[in-house]
C-alpha positions as CSV (number, residue, x, y, z in Angstrom):
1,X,1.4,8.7,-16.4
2,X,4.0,9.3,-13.5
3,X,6.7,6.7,-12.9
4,X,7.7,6.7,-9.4
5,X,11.5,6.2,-8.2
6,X,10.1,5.9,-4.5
7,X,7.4,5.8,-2.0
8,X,6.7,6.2,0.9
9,X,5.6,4.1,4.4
10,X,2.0,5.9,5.2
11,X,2.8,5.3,9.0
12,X,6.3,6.3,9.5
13,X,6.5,8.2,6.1
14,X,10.0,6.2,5.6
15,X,11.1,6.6,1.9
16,X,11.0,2.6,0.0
17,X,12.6,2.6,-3.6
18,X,10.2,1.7,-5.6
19,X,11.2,-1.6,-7.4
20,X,8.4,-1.4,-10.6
21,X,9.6,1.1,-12.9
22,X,7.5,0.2,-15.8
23,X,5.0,1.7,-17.4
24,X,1.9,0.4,-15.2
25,X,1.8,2.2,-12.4
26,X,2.2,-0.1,-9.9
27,X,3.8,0.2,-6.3
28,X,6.2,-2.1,-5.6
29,X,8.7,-1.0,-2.4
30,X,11.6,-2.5,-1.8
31,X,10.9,-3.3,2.6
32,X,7.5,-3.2,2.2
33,X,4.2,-3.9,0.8
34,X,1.7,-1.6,-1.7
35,X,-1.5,-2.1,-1.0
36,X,-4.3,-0.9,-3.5
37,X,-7.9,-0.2,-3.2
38,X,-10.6,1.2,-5.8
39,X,-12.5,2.4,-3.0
40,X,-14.6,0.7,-0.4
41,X,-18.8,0.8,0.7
42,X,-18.1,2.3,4.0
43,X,-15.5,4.6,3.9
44,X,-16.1,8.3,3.5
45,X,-12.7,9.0,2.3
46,X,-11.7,7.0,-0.9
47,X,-14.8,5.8,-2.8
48,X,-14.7,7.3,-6.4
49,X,-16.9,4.9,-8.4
50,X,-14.9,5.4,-11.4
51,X,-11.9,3.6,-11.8
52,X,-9.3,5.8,-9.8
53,X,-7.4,3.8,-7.3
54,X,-5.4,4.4,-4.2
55,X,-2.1,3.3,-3.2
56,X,-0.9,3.2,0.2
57,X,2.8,1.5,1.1
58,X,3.6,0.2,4.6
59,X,7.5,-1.0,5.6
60,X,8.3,-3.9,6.9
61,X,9.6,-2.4,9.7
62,X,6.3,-0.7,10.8
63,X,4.4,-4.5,9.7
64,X,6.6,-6.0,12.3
65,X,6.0,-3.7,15.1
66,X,1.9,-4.1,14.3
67,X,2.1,-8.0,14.4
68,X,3.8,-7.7,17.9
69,X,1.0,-5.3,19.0
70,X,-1.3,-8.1,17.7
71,X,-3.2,-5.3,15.4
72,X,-2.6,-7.1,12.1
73,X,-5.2,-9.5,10.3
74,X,-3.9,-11.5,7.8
75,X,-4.1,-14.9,5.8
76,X,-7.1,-14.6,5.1
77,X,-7.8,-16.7,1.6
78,X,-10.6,-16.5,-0.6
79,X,-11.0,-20.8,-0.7
């Protein structure tokens, strides 16, 4: 299993150190968010059907610039 030192914003490809250093795998950027998906019904792209994931990161930076444009949804609970 590869441990990752960094990642990377998918929009502005800025490089995040990667604060989770563990064994599990998971993204976690230091000015930004990881976001994680095991696939989805109408994509085309990334639906594997079994078990592989994808990570994508996004910097604060380019999260700010978005909520400006108005082009973010968010707080959306599950209550």
């Amino acid at each position: 299993m590869a441990i990752y030192k960094h990642c990377y914003c998918v929009k502005c490809n800025k490089k995040l150190k990667n604060l989770n250093i563990d064994l599990d795998n998971n993204l976690q950027p230091m000015g930004g968010i990881a976001f994680i998906t095991y696939g989805h019904y109408g994509t085309t792209f990334f639906d594997p059907m079994n078990g592989d994931r994808l990570q994508i990161v996004i910097c604060d930076e380019c999260l700010k610039t978005l909520d400006k444009k108005k082009k973010l949804v968010y707080n959306i609970s599950n209550s």
